[in-house]
N, C-alpha and C positions, 0 to 999 in steps of 0.2 A: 504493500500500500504506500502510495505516494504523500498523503494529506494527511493534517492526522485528526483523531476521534476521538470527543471526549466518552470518557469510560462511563456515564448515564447514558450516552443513547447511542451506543453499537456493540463494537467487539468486544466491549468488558463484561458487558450483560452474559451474551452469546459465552465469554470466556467461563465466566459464574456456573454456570450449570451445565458445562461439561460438553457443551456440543464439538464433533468430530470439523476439525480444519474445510472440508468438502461441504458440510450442514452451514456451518459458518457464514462460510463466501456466499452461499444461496441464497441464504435467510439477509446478511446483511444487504446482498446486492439490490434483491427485492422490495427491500421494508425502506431502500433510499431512492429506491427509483433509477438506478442508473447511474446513483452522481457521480460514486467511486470506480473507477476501471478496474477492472480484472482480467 
């Protein structure tokens, strides 16, 4: 990831409860819309 994220609203949440690297990128890509490139 190029930008970064505050840890209340993305990959810290996602980090918290254990989701797999793969779950992650999905869920985070989705729930931003596209902002972050992957």
């Amino acid at each position: 990831m190029t930008k970064p994220v505050p840890q209340e609203t993305g990959f810290g949440v996602f980090k918290k409860k254990g989701r797999s690297a793969l779950q992650t990128s999905n869920l985070y890509a989705s729930d931003f819309q596209g902002d972050v490139p992957f």
